[in-house]
N, CA, C, O and CB atoms as a CASP TS submission, in Angstrom:
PFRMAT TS
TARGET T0000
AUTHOR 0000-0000-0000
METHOD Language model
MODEL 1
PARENT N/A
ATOM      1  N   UNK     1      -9.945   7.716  11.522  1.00  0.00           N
ATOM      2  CA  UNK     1      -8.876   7.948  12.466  1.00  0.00           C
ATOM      3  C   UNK     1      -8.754   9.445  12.659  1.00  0.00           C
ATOM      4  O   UNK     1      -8.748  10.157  11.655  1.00  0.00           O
ATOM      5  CB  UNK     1      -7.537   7.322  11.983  1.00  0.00           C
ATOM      6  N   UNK     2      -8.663   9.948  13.791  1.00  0.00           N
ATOM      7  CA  UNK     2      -8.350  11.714  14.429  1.00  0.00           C
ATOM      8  C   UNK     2      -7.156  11.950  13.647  1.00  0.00           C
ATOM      9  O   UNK     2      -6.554  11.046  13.068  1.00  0.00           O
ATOM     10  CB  UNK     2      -7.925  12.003  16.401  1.00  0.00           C
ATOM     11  N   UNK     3      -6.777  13.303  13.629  1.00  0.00           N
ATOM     12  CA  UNK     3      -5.717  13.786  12.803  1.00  0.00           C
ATOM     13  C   UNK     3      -4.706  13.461  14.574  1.00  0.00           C
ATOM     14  O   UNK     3      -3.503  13.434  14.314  1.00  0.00           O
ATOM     15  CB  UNK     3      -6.004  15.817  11.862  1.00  0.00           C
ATOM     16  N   UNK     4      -4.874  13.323  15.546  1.00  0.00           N
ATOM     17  CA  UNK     4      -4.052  13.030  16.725  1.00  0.00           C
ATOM     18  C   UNK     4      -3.476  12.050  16.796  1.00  0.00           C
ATOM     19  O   UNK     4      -2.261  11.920  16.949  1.00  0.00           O
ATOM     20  CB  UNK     4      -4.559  13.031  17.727  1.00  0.00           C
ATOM     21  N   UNK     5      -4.382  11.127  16.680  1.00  0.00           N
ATOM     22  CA  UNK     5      -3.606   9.632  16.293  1.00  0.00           C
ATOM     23  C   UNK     5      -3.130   9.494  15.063  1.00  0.00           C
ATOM     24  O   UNK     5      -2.435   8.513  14.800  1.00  0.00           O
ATOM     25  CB  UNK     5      -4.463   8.408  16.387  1.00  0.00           C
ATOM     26  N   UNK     6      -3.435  10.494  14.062  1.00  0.00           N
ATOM     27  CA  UNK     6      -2.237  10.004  13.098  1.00  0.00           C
ATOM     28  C   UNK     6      -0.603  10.832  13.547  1.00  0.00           C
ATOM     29  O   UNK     6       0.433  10.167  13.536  1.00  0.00           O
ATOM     30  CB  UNK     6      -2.776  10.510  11.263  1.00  0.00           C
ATOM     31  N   UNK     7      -0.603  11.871  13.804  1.00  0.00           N
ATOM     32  CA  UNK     7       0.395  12.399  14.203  1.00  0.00           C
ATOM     33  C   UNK     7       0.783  11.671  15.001  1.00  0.00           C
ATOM     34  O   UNK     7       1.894  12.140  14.755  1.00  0.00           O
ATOM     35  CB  UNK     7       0.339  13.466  14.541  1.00  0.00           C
ATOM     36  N   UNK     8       1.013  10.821  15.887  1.00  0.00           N
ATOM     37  CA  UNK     8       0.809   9.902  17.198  1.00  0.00           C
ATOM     38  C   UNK     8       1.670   8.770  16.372  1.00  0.00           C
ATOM     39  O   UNK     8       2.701   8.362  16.907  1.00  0.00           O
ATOM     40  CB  UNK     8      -1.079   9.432  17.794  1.00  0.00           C
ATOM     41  N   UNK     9       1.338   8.314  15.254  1.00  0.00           N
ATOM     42  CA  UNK     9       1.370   7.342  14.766  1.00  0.00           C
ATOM     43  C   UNK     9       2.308   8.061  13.474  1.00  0.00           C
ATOM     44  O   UNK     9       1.756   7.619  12.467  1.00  0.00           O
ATOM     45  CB  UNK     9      -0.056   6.646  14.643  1.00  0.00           C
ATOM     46  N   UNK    10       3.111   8.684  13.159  1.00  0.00           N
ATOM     47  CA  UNK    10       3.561   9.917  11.633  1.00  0.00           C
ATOM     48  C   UNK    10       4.335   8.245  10.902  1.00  0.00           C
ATOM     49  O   UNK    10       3.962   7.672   9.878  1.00  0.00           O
ATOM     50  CB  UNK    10       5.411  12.019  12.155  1.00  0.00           C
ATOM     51  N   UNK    11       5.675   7.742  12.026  1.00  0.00           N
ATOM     52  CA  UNK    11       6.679   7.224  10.955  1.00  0.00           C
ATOM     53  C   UNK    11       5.896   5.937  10.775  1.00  0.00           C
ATOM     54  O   UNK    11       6.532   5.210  10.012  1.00  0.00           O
ATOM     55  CB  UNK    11       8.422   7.032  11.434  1.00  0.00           C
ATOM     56  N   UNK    12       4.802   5.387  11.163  1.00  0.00           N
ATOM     57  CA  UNK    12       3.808   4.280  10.584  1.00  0.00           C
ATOM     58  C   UNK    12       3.173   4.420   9.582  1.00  0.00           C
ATOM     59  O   UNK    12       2.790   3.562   8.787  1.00  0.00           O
ATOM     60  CB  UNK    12       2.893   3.943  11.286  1.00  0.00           C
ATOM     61  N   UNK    13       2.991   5.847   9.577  1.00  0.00           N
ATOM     62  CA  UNK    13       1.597   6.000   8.531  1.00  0.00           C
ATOM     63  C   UNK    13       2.615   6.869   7.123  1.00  0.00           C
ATOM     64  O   UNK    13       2.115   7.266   6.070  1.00  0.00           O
ATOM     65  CB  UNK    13      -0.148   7.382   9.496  1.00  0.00           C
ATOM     66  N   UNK    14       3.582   6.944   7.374  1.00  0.00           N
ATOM     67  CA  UNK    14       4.445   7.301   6.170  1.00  0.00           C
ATOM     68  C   UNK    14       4.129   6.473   4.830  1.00  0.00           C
ATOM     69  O   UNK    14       3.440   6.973   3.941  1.00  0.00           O
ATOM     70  CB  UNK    14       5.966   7.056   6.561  1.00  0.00           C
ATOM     71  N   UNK    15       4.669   5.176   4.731  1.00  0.00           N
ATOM     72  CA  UNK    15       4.240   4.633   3.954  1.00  0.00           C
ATOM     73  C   UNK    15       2.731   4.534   3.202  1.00  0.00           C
ATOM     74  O   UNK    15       2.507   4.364   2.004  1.00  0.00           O
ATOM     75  CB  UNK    15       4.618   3.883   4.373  1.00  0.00           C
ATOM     76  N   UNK    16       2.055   4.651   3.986  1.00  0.00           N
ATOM     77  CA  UNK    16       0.746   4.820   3.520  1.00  0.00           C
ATOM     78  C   UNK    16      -0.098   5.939   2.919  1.00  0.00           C
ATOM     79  O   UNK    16      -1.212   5.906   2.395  1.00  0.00           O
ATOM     80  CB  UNK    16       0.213   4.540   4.351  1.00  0.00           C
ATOM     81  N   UNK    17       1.001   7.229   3.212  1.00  0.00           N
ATOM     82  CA  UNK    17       1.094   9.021   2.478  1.00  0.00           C
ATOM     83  C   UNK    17       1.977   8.556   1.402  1.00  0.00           C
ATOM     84  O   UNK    17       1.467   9.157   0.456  1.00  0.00           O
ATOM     85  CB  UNK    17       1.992  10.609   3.591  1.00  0.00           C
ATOM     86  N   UNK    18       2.578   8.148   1.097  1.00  0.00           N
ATOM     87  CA  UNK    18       3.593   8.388  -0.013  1.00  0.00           C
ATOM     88  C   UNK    18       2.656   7.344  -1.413  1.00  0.00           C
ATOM     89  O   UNK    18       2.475   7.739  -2.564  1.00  0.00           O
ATOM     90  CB  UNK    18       5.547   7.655   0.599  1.00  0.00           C
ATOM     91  N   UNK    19       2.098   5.671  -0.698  1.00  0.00           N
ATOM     92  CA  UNK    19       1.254   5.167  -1.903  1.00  0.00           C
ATOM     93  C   UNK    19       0.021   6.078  -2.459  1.00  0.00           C
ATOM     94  O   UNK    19      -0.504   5.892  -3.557  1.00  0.00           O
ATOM     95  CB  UNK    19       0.637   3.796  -1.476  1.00  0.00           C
ATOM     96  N   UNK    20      -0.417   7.247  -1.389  1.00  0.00           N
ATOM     97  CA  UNK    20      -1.235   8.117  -1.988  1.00  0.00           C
ATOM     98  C   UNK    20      -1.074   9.088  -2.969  1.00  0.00           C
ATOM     99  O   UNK    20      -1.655   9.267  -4.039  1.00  0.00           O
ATOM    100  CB  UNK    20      -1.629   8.609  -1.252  1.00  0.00           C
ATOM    101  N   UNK    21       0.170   9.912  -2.188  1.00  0.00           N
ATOM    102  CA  UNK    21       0.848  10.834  -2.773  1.00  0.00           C
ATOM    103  C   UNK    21       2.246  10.958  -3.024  1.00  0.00           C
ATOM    104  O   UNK    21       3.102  11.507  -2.331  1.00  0.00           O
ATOM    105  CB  UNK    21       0.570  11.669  -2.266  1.00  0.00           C
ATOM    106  N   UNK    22       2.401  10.106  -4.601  1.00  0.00           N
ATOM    107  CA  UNK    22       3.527   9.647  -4.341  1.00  0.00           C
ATOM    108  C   UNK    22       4.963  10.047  -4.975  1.00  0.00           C
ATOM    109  O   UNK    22       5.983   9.413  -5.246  1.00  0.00           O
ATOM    110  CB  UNK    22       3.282   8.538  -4.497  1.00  0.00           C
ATOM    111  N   UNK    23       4.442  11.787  -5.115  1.00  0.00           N
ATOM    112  CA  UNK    23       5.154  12.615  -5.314  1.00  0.00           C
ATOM    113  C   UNK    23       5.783  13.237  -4.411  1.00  0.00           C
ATOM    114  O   UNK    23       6.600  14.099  -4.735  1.00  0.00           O
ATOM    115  CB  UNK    23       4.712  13.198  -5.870  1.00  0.00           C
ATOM    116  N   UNK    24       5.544  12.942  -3.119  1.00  0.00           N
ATOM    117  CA  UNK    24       5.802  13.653  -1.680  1.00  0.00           C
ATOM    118  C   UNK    24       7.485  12.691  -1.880  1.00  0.00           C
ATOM    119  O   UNK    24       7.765  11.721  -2.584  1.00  0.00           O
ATOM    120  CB  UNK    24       4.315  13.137   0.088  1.00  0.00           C
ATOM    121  N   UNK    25       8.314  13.507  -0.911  1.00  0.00           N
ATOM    122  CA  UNK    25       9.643  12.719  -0.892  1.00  0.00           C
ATOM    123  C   UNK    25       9.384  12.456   0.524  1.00  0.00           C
ATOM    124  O   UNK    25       8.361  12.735   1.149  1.00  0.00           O
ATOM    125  CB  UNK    25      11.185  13.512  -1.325  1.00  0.00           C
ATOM    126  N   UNK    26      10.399  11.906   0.929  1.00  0.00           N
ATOM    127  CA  UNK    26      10.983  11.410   2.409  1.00  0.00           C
ATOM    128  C   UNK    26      11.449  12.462   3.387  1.00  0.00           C
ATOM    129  O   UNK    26      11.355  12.615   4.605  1.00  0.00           O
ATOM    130  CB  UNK    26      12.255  10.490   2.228  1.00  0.00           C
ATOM    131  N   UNK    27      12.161  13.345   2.059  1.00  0.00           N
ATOM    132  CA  UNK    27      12.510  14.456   3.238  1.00  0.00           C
ATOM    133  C   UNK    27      10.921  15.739   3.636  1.00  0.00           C
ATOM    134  O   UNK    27      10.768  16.479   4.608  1.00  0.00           O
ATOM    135  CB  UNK    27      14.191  15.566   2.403  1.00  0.00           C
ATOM    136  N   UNK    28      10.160  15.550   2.611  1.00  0.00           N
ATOM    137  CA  UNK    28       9.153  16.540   2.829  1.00  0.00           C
ATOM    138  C   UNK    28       8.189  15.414   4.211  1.00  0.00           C
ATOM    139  O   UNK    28       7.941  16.084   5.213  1.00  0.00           O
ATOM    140  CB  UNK    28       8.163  17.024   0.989  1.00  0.00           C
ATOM    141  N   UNK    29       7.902  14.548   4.263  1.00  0.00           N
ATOM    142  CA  UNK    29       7.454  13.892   5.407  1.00  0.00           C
ATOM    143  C   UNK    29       8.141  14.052   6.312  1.00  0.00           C
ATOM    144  O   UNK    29       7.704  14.432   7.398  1.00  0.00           O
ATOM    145  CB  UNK    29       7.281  12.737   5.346  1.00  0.00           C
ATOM    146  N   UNK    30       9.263  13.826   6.105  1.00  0.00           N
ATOM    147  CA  UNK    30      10.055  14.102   7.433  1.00  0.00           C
ATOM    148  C   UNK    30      10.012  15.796   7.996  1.00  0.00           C
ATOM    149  O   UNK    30       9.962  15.987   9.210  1.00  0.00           O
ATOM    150  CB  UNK    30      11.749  13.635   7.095  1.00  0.00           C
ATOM    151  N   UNK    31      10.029  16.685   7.276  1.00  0.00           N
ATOM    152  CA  UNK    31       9.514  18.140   7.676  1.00  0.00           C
ATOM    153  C   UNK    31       8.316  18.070   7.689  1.00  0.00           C
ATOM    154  O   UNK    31       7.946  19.163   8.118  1.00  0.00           O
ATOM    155  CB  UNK    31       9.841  19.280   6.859  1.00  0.00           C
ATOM    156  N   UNK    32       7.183  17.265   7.419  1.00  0.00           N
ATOM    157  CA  UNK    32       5.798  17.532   8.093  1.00  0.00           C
ATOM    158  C   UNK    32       5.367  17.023   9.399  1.00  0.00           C
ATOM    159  O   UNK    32       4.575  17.500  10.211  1.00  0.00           O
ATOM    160  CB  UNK    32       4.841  17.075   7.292  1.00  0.00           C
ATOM    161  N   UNK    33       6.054  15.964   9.419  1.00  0.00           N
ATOM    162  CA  UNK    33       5.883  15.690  11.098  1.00  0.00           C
ATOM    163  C   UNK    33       5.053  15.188  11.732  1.00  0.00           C
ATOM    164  O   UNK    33       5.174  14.885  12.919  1.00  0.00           O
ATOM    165  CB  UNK    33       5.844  16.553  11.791  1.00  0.00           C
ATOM    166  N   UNK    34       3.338  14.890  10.526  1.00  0.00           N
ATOM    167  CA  UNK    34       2.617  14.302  11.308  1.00  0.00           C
ATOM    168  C   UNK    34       1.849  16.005  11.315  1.00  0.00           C
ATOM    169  O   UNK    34       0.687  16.045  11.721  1.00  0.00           O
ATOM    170  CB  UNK    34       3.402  13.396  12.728  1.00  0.00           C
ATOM    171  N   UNK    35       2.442  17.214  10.915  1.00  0.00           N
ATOM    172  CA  UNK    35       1.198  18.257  10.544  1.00  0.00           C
ATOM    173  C   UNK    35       0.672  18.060   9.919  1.00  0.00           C
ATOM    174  O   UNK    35       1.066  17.444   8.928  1.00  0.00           O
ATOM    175  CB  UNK    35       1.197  19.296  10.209  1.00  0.00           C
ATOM    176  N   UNK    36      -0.976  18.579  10.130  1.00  0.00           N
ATOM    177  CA  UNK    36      -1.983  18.402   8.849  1.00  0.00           C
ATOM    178  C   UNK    36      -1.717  19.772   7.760  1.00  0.00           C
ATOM    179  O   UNK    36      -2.047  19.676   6.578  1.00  0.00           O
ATOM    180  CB  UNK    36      -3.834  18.399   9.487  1.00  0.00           C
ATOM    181  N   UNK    37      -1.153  20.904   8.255  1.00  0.00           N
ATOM    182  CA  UNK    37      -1.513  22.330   7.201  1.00  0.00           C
ATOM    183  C   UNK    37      -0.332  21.697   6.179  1.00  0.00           C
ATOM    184  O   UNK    37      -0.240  21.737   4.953  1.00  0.00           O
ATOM    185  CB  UNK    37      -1.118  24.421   8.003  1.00  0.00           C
ATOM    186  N   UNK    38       0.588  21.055   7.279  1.00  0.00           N
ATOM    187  CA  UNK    38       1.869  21.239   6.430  1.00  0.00           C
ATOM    188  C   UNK    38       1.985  20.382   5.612  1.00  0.00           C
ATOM    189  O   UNK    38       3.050  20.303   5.001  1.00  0.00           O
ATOM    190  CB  UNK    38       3.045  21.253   7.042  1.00  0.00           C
ATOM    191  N   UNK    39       1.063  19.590   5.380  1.00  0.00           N
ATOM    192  CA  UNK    39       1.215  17.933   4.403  1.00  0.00           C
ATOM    193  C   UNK    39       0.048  18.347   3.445  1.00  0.00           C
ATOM    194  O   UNK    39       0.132  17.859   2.318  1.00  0.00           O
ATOM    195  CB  UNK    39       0.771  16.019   5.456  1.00  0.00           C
ATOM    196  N   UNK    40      -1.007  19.145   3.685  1.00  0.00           N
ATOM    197  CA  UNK    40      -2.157  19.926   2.827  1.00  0.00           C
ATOM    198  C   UNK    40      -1.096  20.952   2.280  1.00  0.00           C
ATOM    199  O   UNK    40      -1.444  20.948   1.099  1.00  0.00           O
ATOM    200  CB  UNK    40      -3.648  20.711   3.807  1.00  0.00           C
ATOM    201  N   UNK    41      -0.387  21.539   2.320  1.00  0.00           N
ATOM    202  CA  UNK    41       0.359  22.501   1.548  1.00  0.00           C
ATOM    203  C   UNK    41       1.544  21.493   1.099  1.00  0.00           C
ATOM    204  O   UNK    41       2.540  22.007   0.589  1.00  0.00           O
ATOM    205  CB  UNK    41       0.847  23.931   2.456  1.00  0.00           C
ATOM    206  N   UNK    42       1.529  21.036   1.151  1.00  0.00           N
ATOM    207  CA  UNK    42       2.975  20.128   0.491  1.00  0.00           C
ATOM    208  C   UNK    42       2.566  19.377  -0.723  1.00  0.00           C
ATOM    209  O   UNK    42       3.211  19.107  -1.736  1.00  0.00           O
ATOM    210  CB  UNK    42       3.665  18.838   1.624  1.00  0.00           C
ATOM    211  N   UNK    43       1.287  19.090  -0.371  1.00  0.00           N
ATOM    212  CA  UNK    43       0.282  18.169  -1.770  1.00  0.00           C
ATOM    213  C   UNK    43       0.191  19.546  -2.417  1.00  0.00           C
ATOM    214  O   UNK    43       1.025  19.546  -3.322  1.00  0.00           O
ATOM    215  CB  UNK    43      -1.708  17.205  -1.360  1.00  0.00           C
ATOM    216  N   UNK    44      -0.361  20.578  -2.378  1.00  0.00           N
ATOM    217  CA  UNK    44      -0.671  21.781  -3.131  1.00  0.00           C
ATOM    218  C   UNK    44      -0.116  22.180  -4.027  1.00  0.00           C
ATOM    219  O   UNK    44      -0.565  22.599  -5.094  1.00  0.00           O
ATOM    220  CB  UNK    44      -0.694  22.654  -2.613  1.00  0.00           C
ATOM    221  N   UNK    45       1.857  22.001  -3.349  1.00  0.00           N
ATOM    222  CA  UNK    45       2.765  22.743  -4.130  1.00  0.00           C
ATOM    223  C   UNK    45       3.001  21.393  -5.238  1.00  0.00           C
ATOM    224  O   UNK    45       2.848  21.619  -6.438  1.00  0.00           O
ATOM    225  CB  UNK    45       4.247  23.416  -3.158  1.00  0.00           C
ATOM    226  N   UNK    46       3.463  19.682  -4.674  1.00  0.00           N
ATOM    227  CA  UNK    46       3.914  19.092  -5.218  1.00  0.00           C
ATOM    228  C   UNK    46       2.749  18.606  -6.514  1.00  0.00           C
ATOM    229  O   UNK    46       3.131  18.104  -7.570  1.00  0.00           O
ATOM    230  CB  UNK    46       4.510  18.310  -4.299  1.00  0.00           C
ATOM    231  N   UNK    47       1.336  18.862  -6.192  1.00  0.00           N
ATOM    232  CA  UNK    47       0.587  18.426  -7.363  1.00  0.00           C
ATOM    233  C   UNK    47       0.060  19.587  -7.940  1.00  0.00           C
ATOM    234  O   UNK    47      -0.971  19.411  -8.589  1.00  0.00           O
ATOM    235  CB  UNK    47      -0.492  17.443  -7.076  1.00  0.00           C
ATOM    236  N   UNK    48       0.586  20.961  -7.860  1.00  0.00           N
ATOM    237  CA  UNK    48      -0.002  22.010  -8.534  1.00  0.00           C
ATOM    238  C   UNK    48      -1.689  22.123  -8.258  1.00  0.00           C
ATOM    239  O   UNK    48      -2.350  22.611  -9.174  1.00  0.00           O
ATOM    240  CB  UNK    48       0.363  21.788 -10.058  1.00  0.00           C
ATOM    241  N   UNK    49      -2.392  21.686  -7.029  1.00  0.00           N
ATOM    242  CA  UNK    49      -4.074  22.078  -7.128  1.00  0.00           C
ATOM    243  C   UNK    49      -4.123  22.874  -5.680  1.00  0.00           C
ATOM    244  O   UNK    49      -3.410  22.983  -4.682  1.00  0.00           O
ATOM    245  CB  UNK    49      -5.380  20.447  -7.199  1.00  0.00           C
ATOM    246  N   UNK    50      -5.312  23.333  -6.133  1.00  0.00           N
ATOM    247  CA  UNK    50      -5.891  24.416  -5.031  1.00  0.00           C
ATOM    248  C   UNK    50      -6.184  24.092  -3.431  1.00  0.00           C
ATOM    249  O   UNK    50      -6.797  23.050  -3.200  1.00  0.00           O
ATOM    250  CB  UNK    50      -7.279  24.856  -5.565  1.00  0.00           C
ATOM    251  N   UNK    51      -5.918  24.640  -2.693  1.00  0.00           N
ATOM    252  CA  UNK    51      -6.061  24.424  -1.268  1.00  0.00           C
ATOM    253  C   UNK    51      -7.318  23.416  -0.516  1.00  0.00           C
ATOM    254  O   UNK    51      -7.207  22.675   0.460  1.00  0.00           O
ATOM    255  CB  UNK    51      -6.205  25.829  -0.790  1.00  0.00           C
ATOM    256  N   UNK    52      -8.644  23.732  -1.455  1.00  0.00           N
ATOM    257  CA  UNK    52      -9.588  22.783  -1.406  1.00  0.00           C
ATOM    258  C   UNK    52      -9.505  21.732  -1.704  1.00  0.00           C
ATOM    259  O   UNK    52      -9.789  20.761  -1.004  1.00  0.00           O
ATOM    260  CB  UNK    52     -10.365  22.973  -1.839  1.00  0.00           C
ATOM    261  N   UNK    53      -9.136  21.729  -2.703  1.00  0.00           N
ATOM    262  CA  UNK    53      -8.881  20.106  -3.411  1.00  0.00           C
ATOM    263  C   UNK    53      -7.912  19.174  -2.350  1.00  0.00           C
ATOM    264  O   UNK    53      -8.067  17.991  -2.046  1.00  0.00           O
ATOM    265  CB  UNK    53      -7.872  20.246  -5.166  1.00  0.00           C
ATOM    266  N   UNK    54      -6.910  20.082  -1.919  1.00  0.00           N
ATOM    267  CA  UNK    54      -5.702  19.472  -1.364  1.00  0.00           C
ATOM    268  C   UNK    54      -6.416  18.994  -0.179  1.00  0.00           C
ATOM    269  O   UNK    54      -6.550  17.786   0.018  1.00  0.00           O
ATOM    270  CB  UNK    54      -4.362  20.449  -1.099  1.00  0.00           C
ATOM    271  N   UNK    55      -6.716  19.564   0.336  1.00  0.00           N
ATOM    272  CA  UNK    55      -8.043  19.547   1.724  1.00  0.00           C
ATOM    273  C   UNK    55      -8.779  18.191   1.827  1.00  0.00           C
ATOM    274  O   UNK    55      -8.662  17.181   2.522  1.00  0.00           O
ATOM    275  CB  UNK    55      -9.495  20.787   1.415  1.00  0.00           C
ATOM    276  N   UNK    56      -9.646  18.641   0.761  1.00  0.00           N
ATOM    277  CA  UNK    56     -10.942  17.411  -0.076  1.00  0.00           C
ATOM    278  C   UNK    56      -9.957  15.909   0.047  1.00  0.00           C
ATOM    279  O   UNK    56     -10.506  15.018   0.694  1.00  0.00           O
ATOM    280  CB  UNK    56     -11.391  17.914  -2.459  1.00  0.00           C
ATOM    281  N   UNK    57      -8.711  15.616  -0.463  1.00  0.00           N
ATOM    282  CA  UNK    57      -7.902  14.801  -0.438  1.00  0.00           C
ATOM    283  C   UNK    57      -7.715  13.814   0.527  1.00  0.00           C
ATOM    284  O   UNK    57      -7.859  12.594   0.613  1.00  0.00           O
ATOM    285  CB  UNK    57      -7.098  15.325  -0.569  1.00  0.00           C
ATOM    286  N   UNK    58      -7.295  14.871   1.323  1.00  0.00           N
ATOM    287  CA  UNK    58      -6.237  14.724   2.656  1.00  0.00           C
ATOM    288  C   UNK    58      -7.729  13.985   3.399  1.00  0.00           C
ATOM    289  O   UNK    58      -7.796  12.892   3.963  1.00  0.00           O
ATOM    290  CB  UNK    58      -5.340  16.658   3.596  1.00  0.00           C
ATOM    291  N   UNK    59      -8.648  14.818   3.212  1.00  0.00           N
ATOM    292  CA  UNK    59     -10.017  14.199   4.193  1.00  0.00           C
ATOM    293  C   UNK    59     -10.684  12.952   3.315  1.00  0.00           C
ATOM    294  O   UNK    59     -11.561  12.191   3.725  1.00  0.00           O
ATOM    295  CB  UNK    59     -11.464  15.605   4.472  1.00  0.00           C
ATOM    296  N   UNK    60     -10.338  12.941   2.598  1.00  0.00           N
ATOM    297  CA  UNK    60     -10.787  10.977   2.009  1.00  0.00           C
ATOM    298  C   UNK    60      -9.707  10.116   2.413  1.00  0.00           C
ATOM    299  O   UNK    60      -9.915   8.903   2.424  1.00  0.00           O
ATOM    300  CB  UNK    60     -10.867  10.593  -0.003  1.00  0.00           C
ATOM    301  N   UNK    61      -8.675  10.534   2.718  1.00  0.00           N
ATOM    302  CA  UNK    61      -7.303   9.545   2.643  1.00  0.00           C
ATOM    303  C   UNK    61      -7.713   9.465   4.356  1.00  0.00           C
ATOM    304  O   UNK    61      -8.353   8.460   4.668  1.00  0.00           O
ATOM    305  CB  UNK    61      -5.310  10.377   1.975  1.00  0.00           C
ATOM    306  N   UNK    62      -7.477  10.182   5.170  1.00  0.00           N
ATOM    307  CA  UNK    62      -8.099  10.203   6.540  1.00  0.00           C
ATOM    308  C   UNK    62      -9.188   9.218   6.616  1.00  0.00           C
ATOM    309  O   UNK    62      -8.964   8.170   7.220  1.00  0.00           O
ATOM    310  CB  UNK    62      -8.652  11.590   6.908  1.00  0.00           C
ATOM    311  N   UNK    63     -10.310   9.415   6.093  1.00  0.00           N
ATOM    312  CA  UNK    63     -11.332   8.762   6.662  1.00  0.00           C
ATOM    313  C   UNK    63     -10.955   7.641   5.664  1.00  0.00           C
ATOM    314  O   UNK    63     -12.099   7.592   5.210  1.00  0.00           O
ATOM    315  CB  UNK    63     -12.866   9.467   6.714  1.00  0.00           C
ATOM    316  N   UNK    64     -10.361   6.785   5.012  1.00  0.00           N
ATOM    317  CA  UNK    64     -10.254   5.522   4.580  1.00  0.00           C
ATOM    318  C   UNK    64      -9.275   5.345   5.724  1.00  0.00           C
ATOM    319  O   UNK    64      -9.580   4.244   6.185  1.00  0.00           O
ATOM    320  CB  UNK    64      -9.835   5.219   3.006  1.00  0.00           C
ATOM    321  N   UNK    65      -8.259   5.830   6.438  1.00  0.00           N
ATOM    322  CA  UNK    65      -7.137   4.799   7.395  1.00  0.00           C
ATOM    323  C   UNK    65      -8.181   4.431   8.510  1.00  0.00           C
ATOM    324  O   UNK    65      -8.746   5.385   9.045  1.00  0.00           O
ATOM    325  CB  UNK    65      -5.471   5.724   8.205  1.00  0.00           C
ATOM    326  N   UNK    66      -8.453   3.368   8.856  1.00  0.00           N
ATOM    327  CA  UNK    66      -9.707   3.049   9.449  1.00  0.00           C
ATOM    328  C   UNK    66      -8.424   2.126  10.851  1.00  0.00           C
ATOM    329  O   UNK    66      -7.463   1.387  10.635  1.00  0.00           O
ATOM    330  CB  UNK    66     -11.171   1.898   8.114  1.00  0.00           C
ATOM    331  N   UNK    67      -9.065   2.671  12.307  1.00  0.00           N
ATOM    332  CA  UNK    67      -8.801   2.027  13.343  1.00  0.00           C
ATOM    333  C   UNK    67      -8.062   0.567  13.005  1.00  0.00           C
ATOM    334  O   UNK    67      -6.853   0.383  12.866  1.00  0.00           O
ATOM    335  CB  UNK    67     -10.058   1.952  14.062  1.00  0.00           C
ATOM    336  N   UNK    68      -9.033  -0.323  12.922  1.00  0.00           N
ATOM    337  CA  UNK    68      -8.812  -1.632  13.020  1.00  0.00           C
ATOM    338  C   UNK    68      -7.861  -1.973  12.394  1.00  0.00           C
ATOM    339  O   UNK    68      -6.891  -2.641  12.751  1.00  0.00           O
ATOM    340  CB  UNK    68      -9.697  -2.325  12.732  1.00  0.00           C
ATOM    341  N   UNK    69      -8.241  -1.281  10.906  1.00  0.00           N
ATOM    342  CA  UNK    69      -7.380  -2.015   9.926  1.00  0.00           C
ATOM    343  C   UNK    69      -6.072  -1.159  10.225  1.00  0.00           C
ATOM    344  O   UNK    69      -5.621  -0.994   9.092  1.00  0.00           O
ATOM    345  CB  UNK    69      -7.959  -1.999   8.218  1.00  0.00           C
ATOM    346  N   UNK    70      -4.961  -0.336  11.362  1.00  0.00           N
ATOM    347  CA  UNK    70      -4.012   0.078  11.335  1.00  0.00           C
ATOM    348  C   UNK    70      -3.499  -0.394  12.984  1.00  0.00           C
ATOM    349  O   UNK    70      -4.056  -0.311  14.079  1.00  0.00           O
ATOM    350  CB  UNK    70      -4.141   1.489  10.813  1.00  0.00           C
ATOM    351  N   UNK    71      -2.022  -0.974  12.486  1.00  0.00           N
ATOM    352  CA  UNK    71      -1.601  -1.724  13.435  1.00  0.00           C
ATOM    353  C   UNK    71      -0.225  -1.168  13.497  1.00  0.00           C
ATOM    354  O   UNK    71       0.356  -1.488  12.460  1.00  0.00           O
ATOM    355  CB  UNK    71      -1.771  -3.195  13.202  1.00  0.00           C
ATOM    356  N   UNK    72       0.582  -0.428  14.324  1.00  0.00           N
ATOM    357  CA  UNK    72       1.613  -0.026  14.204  1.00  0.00           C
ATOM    358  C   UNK    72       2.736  -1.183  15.041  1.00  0.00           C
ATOM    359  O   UNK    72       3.948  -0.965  15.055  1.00  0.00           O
ATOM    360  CB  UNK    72       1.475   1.409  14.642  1.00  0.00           C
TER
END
């Protein structure tokens, strides 16, 4: 899935950021908005790892939300 259609799609795909990362609160989703820097820096601060890693993350969790299988 494009980082467009997830932003497109933010209060659907909430639930499905938080079983990942599930240290993120409600209110920090709700200030990310469906940004990618700002949800890669939000994992950074809330799990203490490096910008790559946070990155590396964010781009496996991306490429597993797969078209089909997301139905808003």
């Amino acid at each position: 899935m494009n980082w467009e259609r997830i932003e497109g799609n933010w209060k659907q795909l909430k639930g499905r950021i938080r079983e990942q990362w599930g240290k993120l609160t409600d209110d920090d989703l709700d200030m990310i908005d469906g940004r990618r820097e700002q949800l890669s820096g939000r994992i950074q601060e809330r799990y203490g790892i490096a910008r790559d890693e946070a990155e590396r993350q964010l781009e496996r969790w991306r490429n597993g939300v797969r078209d089909s299988s997301f139905r808003p």
